[in-house]
Rosetta silent file (secondary structure, phi, psi, omega in degrees, C-alpha in Angstrom):
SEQUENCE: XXXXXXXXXXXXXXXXXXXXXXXXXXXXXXXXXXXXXXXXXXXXXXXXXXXXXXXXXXXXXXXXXXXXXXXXXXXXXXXXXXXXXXXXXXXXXXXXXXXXXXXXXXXXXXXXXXXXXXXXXXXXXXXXXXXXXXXXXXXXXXXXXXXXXXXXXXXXXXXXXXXXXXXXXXXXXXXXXXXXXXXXXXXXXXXXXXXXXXXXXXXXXXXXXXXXXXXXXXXXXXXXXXXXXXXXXXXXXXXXXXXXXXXXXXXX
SCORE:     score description
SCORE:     0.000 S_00000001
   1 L     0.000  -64.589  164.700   -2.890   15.009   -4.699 S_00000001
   2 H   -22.903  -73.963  175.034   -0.116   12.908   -6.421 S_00000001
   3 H   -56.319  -14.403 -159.983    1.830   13.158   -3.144 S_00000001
   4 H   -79.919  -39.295 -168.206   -0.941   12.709   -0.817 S_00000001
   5 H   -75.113  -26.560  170.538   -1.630    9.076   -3.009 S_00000001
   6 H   -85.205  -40.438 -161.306    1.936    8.202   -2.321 S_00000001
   7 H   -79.937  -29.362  145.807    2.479    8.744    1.220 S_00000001
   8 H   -16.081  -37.014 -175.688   -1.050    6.641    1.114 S_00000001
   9 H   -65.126  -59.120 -172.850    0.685    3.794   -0.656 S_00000001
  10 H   -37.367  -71.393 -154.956    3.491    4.080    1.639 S_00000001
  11 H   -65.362  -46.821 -178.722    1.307    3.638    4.914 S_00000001
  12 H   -42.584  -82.795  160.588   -0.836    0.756    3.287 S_00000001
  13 H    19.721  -91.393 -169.531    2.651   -1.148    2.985 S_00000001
  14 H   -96.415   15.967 -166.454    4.647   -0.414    5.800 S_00000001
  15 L   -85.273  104.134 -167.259    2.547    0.243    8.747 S_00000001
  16 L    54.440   59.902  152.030    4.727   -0.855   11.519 S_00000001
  17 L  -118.699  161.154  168.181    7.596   -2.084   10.066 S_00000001
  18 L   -61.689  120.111 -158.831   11.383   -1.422   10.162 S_00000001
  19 L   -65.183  112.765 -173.323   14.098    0.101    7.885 S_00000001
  20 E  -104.106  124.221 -178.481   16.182   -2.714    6.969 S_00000001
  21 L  -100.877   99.897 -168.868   19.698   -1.535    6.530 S_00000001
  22 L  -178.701  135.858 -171.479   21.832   -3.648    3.701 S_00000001
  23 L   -91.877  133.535 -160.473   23.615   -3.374    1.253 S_00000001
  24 L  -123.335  107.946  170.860   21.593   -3.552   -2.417 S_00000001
  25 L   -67.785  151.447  166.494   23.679   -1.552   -5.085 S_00000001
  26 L   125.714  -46.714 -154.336   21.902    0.542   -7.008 S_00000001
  27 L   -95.239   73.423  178.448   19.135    1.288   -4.492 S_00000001
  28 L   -29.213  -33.189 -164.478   19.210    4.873   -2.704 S_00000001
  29 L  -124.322  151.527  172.302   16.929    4.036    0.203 S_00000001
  30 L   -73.358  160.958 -177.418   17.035    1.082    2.448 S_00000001
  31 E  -113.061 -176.644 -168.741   14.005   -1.142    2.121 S_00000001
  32 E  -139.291  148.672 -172.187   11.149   -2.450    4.818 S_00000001
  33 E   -68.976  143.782 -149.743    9.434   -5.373    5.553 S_00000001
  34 L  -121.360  147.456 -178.075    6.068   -5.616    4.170 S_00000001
  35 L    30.885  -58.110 -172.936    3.309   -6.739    6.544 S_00000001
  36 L   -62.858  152.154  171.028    5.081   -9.732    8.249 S_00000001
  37 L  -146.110   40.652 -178.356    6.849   -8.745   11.369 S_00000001
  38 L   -90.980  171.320  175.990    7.563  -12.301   13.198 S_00000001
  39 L   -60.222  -52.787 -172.872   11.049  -12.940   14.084 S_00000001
  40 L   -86.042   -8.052 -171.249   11.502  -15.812   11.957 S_00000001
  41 L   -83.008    7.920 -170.427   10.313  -14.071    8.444 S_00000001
  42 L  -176.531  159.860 -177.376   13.652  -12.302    7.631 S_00000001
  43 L   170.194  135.746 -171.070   16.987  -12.221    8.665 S_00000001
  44 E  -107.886  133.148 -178.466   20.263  -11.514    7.074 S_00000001
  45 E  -127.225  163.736  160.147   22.896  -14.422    7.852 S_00000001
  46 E   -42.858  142.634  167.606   26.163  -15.690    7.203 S_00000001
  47 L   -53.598   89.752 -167.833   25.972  -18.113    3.731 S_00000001
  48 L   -67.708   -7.653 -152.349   24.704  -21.639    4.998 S_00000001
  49 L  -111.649   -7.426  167.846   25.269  -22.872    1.740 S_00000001
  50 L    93.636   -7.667 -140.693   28.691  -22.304    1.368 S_00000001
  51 L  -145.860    3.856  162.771   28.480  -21.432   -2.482 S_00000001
  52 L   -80.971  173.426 -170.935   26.599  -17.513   -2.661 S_00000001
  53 L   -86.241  -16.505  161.346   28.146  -15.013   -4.345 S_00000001
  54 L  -144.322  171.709 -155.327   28.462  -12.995   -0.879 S_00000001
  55 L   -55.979  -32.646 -167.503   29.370  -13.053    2.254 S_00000001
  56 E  -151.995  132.989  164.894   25.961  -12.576    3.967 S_00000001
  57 E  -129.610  176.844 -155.448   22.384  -13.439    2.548 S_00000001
  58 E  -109.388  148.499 -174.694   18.916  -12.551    3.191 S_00000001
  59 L  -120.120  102.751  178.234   16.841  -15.441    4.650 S_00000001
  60 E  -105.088 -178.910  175.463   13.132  -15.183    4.536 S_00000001
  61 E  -152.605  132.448  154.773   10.881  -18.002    6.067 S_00000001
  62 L  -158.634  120.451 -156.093    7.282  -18.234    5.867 S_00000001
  63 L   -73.111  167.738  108.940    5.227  -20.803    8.182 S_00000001
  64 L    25.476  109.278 -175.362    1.522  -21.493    8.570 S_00000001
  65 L    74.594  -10.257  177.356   -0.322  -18.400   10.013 S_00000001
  66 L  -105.634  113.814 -169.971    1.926  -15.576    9.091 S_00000001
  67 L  -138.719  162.890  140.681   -0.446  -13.476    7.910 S_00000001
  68 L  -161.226  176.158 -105.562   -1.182   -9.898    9.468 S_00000001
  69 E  -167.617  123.364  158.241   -2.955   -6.727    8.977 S_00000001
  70 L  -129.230 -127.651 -170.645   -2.705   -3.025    9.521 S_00000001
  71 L   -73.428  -50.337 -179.816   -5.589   -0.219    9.272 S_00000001
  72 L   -88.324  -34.633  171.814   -6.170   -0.759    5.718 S_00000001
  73 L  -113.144  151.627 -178.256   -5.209   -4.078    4.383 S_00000001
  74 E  -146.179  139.111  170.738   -5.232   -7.769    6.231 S_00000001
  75 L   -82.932  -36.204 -176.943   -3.476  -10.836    4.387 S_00000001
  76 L   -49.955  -68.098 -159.263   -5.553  -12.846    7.353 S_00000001
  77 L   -53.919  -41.440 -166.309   -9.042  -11.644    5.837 S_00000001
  78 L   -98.156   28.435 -167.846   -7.576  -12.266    2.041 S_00000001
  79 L     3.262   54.513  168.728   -5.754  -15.628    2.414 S_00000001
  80 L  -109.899  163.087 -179.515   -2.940  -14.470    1.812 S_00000001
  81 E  -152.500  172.752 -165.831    0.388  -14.856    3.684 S_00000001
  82 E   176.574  139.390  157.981    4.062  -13.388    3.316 S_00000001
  83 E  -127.836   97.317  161.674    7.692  -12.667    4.116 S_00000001
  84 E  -132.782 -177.814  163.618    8.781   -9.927    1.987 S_00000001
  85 E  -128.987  144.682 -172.426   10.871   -6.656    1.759 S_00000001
  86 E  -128.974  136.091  165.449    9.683   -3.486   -0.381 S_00000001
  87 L   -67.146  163.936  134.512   11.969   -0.549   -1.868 S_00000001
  88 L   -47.673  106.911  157.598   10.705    2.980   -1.279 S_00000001
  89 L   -22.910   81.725 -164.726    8.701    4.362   -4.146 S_00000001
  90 E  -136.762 -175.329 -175.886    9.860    6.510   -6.778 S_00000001
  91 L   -43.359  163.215 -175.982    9.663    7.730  -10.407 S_00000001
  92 L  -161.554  -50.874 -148.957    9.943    5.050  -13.140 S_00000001
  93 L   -58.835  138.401 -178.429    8.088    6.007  -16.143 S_00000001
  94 L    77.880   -2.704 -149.017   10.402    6.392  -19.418 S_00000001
  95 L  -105.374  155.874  169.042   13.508    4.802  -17.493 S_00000001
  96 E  -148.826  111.515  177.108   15.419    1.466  -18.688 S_00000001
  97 E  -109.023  166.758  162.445   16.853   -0.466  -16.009 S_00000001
  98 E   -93.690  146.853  154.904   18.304   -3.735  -14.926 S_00000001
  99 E  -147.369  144.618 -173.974   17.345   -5.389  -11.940 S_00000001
 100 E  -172.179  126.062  177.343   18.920   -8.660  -10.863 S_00000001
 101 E  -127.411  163.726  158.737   19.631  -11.329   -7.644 S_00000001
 102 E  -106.303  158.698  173.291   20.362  -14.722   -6.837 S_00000001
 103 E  -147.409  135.126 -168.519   17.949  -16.833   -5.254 S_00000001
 104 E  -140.952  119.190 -163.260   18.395  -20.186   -3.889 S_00000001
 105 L   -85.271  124.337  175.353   15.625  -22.567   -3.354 S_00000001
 106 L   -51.339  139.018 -157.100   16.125  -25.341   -0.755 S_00000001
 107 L   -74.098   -5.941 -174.152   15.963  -29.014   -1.712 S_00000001
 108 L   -97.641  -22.330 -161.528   12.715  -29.682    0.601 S_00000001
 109 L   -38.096  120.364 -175.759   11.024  -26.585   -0.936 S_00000001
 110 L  -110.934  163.306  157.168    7.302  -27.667   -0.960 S_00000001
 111 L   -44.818  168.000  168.123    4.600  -26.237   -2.931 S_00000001
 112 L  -152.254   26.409  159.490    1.332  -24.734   -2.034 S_00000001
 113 L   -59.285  125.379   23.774   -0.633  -25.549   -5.486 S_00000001
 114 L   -82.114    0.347  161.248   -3.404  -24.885   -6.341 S_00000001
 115 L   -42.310  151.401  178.496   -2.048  -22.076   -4.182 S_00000001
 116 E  -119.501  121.580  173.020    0.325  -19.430   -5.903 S_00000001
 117 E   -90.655  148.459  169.592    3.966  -18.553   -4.720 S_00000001
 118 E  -141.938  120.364 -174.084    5.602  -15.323   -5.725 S_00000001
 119 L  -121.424   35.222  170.128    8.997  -14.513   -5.286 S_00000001
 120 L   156.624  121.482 -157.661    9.462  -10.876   -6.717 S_00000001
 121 E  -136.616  153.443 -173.367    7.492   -8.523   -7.793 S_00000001
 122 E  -121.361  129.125  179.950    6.453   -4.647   -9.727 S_00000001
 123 E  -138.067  169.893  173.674    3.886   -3.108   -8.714 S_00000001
 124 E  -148.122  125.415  175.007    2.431    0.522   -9.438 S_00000001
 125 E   -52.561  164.671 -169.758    0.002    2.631   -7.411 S_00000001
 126 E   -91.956  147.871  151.382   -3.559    3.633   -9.091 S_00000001
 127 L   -56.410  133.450  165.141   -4.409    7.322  -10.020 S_00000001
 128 L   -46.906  138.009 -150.705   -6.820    9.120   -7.735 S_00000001
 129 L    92.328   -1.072 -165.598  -10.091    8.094   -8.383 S_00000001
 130 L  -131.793  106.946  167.381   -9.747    4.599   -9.533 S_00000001
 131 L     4.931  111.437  179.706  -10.546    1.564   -7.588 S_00000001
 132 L   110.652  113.298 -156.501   -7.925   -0.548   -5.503 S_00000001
 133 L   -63.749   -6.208 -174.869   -4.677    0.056   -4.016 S_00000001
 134 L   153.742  174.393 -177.312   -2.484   -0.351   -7.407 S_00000001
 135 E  -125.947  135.581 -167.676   -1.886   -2.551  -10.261 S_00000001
 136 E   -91.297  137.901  158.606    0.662   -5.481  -10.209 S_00000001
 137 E   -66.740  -88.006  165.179    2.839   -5.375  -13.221 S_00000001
 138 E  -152.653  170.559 -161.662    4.525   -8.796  -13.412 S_00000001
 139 E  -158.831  143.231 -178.656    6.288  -11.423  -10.987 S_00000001
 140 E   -76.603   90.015 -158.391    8.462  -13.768  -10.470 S_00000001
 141 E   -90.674  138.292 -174.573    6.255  -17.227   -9.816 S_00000001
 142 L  -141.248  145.440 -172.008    7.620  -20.563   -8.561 S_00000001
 143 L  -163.058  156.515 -161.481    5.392  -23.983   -8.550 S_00000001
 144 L   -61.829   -6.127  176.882    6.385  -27.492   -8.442 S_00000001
 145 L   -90.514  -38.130  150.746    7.138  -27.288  -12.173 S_00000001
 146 L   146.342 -156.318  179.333    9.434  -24.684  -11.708 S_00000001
 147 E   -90.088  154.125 -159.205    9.894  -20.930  -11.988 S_00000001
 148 E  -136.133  147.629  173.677    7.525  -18.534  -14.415 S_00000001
 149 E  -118.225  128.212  178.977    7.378  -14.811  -14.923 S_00000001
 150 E   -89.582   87.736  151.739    3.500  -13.542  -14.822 S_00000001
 151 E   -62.528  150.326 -163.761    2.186  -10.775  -16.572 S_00000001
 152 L  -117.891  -69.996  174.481   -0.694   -8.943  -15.019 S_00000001
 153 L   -44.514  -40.913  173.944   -1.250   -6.411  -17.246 S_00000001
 154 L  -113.607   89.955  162.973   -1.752   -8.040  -20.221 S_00000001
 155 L    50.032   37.187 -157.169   -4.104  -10.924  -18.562 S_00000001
 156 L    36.045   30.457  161.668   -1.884  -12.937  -16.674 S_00000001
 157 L   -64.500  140.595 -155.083    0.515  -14.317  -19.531 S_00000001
 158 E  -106.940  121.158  135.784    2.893  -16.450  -18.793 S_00000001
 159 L    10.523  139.955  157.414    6.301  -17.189  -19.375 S_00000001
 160 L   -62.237 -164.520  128.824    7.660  -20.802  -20.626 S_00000001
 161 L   -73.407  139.756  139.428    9.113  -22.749  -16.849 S_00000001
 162 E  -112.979  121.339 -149.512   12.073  -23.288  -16.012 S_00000001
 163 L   -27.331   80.144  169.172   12.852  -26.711  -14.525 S_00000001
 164 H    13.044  -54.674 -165.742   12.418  -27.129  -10.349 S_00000001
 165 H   -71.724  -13.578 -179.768   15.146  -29.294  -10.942 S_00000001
 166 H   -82.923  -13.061 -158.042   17.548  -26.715  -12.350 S_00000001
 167 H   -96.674  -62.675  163.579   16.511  -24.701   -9.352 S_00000001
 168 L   -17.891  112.040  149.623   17.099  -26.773   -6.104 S_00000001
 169 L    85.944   25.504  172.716   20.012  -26.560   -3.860 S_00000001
 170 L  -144.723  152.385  177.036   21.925  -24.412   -6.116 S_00000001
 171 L   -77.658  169.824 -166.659   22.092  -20.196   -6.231 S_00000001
 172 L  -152.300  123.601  154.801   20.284  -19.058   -9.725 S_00000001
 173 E   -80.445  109.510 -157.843   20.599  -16.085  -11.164 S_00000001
 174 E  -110.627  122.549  174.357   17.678  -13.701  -12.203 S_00000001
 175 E  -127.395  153.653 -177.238   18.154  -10.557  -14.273 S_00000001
 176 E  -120.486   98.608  158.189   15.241   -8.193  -15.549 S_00000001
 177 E  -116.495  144.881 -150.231   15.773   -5.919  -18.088 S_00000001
 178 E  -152.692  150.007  141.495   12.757   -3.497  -18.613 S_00000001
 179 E  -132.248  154.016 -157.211   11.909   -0.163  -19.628 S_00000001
 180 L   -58.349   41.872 -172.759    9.244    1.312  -18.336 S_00000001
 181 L  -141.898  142.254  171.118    6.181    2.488  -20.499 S_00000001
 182 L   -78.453 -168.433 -173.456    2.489    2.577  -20.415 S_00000001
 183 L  -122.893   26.905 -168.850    0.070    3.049  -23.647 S_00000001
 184 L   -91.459   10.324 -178.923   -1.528    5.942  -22.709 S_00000001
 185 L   -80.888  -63.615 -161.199   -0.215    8.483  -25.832 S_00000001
 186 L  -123.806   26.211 -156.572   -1.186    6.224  -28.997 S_00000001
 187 L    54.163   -6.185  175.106   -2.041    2.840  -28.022 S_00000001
 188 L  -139.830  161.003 -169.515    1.183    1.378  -28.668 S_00000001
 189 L  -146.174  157.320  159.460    4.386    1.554  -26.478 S_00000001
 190 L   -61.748  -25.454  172.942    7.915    0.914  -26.518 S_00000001
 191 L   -63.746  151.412  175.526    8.387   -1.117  -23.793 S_00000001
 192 E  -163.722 -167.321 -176.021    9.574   -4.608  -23.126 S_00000001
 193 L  -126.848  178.656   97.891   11.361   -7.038  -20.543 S_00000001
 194 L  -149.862  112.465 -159.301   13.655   -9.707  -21.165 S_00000001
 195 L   -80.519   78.917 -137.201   13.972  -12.097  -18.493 S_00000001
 196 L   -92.303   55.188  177.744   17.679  -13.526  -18.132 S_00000001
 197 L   -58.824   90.511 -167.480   18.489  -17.218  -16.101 S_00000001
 198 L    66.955   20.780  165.245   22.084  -17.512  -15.273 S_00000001
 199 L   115.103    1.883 -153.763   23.133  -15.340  -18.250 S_00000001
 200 L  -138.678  141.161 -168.470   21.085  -16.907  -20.901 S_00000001
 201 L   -75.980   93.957 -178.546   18.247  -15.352  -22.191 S_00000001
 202 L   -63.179  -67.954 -134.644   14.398  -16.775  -20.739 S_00000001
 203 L  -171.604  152.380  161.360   11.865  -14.972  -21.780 S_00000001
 204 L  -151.381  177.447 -173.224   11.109  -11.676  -23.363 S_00000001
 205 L  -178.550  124.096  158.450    8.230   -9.018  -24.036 S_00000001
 206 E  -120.688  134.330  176.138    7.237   -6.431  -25.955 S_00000001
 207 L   148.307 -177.946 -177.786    4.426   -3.651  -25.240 S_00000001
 208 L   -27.874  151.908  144.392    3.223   -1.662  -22.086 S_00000001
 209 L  -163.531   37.306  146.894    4.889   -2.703  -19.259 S_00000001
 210 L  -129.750 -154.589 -153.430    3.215   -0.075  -16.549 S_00000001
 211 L  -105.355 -160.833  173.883   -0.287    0.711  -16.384 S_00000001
 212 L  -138.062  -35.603  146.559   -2.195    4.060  -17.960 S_00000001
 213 L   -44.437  -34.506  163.646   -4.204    3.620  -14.952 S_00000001
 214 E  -138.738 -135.005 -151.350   -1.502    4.702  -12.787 S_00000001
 215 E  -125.276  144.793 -178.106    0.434    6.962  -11.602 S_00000001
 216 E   -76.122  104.483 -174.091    4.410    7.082  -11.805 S_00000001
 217 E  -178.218  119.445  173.146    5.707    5.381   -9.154 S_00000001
 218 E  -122.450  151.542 -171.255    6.965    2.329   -8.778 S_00000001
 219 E  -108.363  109.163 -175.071    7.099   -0.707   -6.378 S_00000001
 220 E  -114.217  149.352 -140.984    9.752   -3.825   -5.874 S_00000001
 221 E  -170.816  108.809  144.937    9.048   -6.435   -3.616 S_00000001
 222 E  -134.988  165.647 -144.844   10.749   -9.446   -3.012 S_00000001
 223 E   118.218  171.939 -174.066   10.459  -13.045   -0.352 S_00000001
 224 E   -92.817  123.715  176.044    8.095  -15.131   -0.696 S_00000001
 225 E  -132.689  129.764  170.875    4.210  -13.870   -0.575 S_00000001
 226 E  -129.485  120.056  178.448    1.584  -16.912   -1.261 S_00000001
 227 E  -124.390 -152.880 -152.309   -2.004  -16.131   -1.873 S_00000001
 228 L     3.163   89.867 -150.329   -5.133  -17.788   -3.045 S_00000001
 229 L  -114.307  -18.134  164.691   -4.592  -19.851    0.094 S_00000001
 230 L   -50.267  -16.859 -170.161   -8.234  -20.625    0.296 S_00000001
 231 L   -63.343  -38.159 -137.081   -7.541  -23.017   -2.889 S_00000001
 232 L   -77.332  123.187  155.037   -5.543  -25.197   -0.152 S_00000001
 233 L   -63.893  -36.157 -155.625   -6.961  -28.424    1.294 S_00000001
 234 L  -117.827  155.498  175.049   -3.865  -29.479    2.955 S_00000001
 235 L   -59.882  148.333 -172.053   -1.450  -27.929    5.686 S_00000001
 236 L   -83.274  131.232  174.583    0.477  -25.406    4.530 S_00000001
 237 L   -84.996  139.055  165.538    4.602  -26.222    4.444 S_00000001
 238 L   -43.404  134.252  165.434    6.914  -24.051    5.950 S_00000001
 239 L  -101.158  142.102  174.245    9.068  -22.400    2.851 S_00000001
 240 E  -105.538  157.580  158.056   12.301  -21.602    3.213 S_00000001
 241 E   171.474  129.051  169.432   14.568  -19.105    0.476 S_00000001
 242 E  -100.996  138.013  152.202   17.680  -16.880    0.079 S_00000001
 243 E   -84.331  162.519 -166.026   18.633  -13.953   -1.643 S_00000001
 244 E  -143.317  145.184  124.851   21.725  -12.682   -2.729 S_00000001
 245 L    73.362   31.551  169.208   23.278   -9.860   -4.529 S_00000001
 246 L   -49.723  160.210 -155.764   20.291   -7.345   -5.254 S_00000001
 247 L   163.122  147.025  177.317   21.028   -5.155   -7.386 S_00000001
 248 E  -134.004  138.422  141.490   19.092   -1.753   -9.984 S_00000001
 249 E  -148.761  124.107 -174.110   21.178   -0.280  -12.546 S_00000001
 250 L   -53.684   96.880 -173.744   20.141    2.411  -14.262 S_00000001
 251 L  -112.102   20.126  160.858   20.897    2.325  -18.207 S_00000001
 252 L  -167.613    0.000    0.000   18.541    5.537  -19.690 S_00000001
């Protein structure tokens, strides 16, 4: 059953998208483009900015309308919209990793508040039986205020900001250090986070940080995905952003 609910996940996901082949140390499997498939939502280029840390960066873009659908889920129906890439699904539970890129937000970057931007994300499929396609862990959030890290699990708490203006037209460096555990032995866990800006220590958290609700396997996702787009009055701006320098490293 366990396997049947992954290759399930998988196919929600990925249903007619492409293996994108690039190199992310760390990472075993190449990752795939999640819903969007236009032309313009991804691309790996030469450094426009003169000033990443390599040679070639990941470009996503995402316009007005790119939204799409497959047999089970539609971003269209669910105002939501997106240019991301997703890793291939595996074990997680008990593990304590790193994970950590640059990202470098363009000086026009406009908002889409009361709308919500997300620019990286954990996710974990549900156990058989339980409502919903999975439960988002926490994510990396950007708003006109600046960038935020969101917990999900424990009720959408948030992070302090860190300034827009610190962010613009320069790469930024994001590291995640996490280990992995739910609360489903005793009620209490082991687990934490601690969220890392340029080298200097953002944010941290201790307690669960999967679900007990699901099942071990986990999901990373990053690009830009914007949802509660129904909030929006106004046209929606094209967004622009690059990645850099992905990176997992295992440390237990």
């Amino acid at each position: 059953m366990k396997l049947k609910i992954c290759f399930l996940f998988i196919s929600i996901l990925f249903t007619g998208c492409s293996t994108l082949t690039f190199k992310r140390s760390g990472f075993s499997t190449d990752f795939f483009r999640s819903l969007n498939r236009t032309s313009h939502g991804y691309n790996i280029i030469k450094d426009p900015t003169g000033s990443a840390p390599t040679e070639n960066v990941e470009r996503f873009e995402v316009r007005a309308g790119d939204c799409s659908y497959d047999s089970v889920w539609s971003d269209c129906k669910n105002a939501r919209e997106r240019s991301e890439i997703a890793s291939n699904i595996g074990s997680f539970l008990g593990r304590e990793e790193k994970y950590s890129w640059y990202i470098f937000v363009p000086e026009d970057w406009k908002d889409v508040n009361p709308a919500s931007n997300m620019y990286g994300q954990f996710s974990q499929p549900h156990k058989p039986g339980i409502d919903g396609y999975g439960q988002a862990l926490f994510g990396v959030m950007l708003t006109t205020r600046g960038l935020y890290i969101e917990n999900f699990i424990k009720f959408y708490k948030q992070s302090p900001t860190y300034d827009i203006k610190e962010l613009k037209g320069k790469w930024t460096k994001i590291e995640i250090h996490v280990k992995w555990m739910d609360d489903s032995d005793d009620g209490n866990s082991d687990g934490f986070y601690k969220i890392y800006i340029n080298g200097n220590l953002f944010d941290e958290f201790h307690g669960n940080t999967a679900s007990r609700y699901g099942i071990d396997q986990l999901l990373f996702k990053y690009g830009n995905y914007r949802f509660f787009l129904d909030r929006v009055s106004f046209p929606l701006p094209t967004q622009v952003v690059y990645y850099a320098d992905v990176k997992r490293e295992r440390i237990k």
